[in-house]
N, C-alpha and C positions, 0 to 999 in steps of 0.2 A: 422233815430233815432235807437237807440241799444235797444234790448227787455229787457237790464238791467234798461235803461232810462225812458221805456215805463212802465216798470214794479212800478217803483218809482215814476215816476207823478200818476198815477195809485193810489197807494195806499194812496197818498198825498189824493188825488179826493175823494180818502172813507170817510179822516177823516174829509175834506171840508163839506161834504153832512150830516157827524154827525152833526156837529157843526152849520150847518143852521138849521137844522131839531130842535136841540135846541129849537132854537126861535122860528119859526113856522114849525112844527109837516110835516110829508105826506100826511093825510088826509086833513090838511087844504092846502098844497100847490095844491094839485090836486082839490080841493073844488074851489078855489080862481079860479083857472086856468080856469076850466069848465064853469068858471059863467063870460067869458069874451068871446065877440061876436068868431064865428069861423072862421079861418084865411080862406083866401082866396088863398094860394100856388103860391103868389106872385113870392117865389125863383125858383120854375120849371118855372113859363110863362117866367123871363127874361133871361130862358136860350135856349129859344124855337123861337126867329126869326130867319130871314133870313141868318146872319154874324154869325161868334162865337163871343158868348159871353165874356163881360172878368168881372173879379170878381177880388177885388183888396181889399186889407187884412192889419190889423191894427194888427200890432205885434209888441211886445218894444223889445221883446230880444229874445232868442233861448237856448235850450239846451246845444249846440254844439258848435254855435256861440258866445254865451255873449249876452252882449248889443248891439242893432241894430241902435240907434238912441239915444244921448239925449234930453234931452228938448221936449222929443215928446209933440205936440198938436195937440191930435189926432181927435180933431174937425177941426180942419184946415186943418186938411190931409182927411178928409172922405170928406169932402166939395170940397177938390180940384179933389177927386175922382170923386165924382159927377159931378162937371164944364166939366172935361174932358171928359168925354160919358165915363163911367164906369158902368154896369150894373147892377152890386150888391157890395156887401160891406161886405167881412169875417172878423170878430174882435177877437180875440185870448181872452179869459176871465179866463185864468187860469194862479194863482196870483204867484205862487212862482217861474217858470221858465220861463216863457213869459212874467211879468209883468202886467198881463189883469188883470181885474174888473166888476164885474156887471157895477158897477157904469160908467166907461169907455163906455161900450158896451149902455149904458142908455144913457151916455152924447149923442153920437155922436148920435143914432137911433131918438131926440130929433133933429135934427136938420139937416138930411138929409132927401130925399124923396126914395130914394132905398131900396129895400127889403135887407134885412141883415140876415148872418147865424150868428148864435152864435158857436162859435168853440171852444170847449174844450172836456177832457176829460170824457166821460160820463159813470159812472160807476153804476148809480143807476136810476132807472123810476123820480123818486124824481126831477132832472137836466133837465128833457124835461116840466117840468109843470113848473119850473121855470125860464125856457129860454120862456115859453108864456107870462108870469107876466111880463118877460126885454121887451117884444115886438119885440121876434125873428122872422122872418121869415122861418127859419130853424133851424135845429142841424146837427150838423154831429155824427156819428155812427160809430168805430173804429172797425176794425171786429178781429183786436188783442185783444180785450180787452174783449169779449164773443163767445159766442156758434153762434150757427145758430138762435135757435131756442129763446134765448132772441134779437137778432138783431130784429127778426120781432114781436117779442112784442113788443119793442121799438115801431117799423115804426107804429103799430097798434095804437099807443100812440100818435103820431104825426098827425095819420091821423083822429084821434077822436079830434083835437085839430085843424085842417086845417092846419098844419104845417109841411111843405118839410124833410125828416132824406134825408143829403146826408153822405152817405154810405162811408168810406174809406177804399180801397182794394188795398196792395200792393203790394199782388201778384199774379200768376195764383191762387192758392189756395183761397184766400182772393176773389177774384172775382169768383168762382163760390159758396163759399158760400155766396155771396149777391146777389148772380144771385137767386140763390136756398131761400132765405130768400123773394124775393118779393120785392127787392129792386128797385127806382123807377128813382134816380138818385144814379151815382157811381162816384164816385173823385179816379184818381188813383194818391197819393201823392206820390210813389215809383218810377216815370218815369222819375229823374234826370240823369243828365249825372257827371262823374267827377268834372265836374266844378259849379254844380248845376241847370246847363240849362237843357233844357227840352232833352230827348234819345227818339226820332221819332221812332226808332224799336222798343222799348220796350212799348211806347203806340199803335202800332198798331198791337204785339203782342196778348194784354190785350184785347184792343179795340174788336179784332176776337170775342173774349169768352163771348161777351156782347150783347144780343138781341139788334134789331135795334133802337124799339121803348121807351129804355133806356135811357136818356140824359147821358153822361159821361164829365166830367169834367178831364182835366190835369193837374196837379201844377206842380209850376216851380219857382224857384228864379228869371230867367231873362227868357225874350222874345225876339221876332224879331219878323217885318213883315213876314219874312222868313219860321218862325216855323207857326205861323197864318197860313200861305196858307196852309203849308202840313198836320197840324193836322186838317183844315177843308178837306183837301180833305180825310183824313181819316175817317169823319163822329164823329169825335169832337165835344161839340155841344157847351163847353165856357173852357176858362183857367184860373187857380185863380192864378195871382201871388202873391207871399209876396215879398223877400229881397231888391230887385232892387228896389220897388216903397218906402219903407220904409223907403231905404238910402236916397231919391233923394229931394233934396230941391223944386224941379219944377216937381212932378211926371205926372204932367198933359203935359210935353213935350215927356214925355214916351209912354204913353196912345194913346194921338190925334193920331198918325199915327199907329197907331195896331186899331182902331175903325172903322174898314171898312167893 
């Protein structure tokens, strides 16, 4: 994504957070938030067995790309996530260039049993109380889009809340300031290759910069058994894909054989 793209949804995200806040205020989303039981970090345990994990992501469209799928039913695709041994569930909730919705990210959290991140862009404290109220299991945390020093107010937010921040860092810089923020899981979404498959140098570049007992996560449009093995032997601990499982009528024939 271009910093002019990033820059635009971004500012989009400001006037989202105006416009909820409208209705119900900061104080009361964080009031609301506070006064529901505290999460239990459901998204760091299923990234923490034996296998790498895989985390498999509800996107309508892309920036870049367009539209990814019509007629999405994206209960029927988090379900089939599910059926297939999928470990978590990333759902894109940011409405004007991805397509996402609370409501979207509520349908499906209603009717699968997997911890779920909520994924959009977070420009405001406001976005982490109200990804608790959806029934998030996490947020993710752009380290383009802030300092150091609000990334781990954020995480401090999440963790008054029991709620996983996976951290996005896409590059050497980006990763040590989430090293340096206290970050507790890191996603590197940067480590595509040309073709949008996953660049094995380039995460075990990143990987180096990253204390052990860190979970890190890879994104990637597509997979292979192939990449599975080497990013686990690089101490990988789950991979999130999006494009490939989102095109795929039967994404659970994708899945079964990378679940090992």
């Amino acid at each position: 994504m271009t910093e002019k793209i990033l820059e635009e949804i971004a500012a989009y995200a400001g006037m989202r957070v105006a416009a909820d806040m409208a209705t119900v205020d900061y104080d009361q989303m964080r009031q609301m938030a506070l006064n529901l039981p505290i999460g239990h970090h459901h998204f760091r345990e299923a990234l923490t067995g034996d296998r790498l994990s895989l985390i498999c992501e509800i996107r309508k469209s892309d920036p870049e790309k367009g539209l990814l799928v019509r007629g999405l039913d994206h209960v029927r695709k988090a379900m089939q996530y599910q059926a297939a041994g999928a470990d978590a569930v990333s759902c894109v909730t940011e409405p004007k260039w991805y397509l996402g919705s609370e409501d979207l990210f509520t349908d499906i959290q209603n009717r699968i049993t997997l911890p779920m991140l909520r994924r959009d862009f977070v420009v405001d404290a406001y976005q982490i109380y109200q990804a608790r109220i959806m029934g998030a299991d996490a947020v993710n945390l752009i380290c383009g889009l802030m300092d150091a020093f609000t990334l781990g107010y954020y995480q401090d937010i999440c963790g008054e809340l029991g709620m996983d921040a996976v951290i996005m860092a896409d590059n050497a810089e980006e990763v040590r300031m989430a090293v340096w923020s206290g970050a507790k899981i890191i996603c590197l979404p940067g480590v595509r290759d040309a073709d949008g498959g996953i660049d094995i140098e380039a995460v075990g570049a990143l990987k180096a910069l990253i204390p052990e007992e860190v979970p890190v996560i890879a994104e990637t449009a597509d997979i292979s058994a192939e990449d599975i093995s080497r990013l686990k032997a690089l101490g990988i601990c789950a991979v999130l894909v999006t494009e490939r499982l989102m095109k795929a009528d039967h994404p659970e024939e994708i899945i079964r054989p990378l679940a090992f």
